[in-house]
C-alpha positions in Angstrom: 93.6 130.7 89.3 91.6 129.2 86.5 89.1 130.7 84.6 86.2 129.2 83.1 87.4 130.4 80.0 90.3 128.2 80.2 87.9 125.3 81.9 85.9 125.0 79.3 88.9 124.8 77.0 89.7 121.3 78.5 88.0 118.4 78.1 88.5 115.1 78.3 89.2 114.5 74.3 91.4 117.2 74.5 93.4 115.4 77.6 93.7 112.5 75.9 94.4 113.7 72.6 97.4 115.3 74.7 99.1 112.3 76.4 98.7 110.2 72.9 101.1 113.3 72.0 103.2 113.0 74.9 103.1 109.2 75.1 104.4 109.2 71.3 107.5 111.5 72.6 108.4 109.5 75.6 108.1 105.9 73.2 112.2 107.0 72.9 113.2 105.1 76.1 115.0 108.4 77.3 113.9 110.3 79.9 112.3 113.4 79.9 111.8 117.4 81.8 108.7 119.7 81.7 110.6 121.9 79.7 111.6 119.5 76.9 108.1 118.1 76.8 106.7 121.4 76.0 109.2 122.6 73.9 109.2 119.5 71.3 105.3 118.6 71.5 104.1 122.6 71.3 101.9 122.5 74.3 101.7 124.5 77.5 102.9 123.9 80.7 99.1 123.0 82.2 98.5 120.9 78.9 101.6 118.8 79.4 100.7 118.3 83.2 97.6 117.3 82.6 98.4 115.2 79.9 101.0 113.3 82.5 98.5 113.2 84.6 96.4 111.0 82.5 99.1 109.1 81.4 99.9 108.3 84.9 96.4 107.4 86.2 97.0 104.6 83.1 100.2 103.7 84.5 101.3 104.2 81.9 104.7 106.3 83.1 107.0 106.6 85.5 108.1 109.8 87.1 111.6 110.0 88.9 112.5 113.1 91.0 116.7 114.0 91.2 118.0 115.4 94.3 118.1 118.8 92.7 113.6 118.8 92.5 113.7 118.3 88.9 110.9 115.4 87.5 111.7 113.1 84.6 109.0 111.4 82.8 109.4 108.1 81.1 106.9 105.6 80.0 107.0 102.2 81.7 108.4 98.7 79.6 106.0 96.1 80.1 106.9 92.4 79.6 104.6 89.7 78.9 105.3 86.2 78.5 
């Protein structure tokens, strides 16, 4: 459950300021887990989910699921000509 504590914690400038940090780990053209995102960018686990989530409502990432339930995020190559 969240508290207001930890709503009033995140905001939107936060959010963003979040998937700028994870958007500048996925620029590697590898793919990515929860785990590794947290563990190289510092955040937690609700900070990096949220921070997807933005990045996703930009499409601005892809996110592939294995047969085994495990996510991997990777931004999305766009091509203009």
């Amino acid at each position: 459950m969240v508290t207001p504590l930890t709503r009033s914690k995140m905001n939107k400038k936060a959010i963003g300021t979040n998937a700028d940090i994870i958007w500048n780990l996925l620029n590697n053209s590898e793919r990515w887990d929860i785990t590794q995102l947290m563990e190289k960018s510092g955040l937690s686990e609700i900070e990096v989910y949220t921070a997807i989530g933005w990045l996703a409502r930009q499409d601005k990432i892809e996110i592939e699921e294995k047969p085994n339930n495990k996510h991997y995020y990777y931004l999305i190559v766009e091509y203009y000509f």
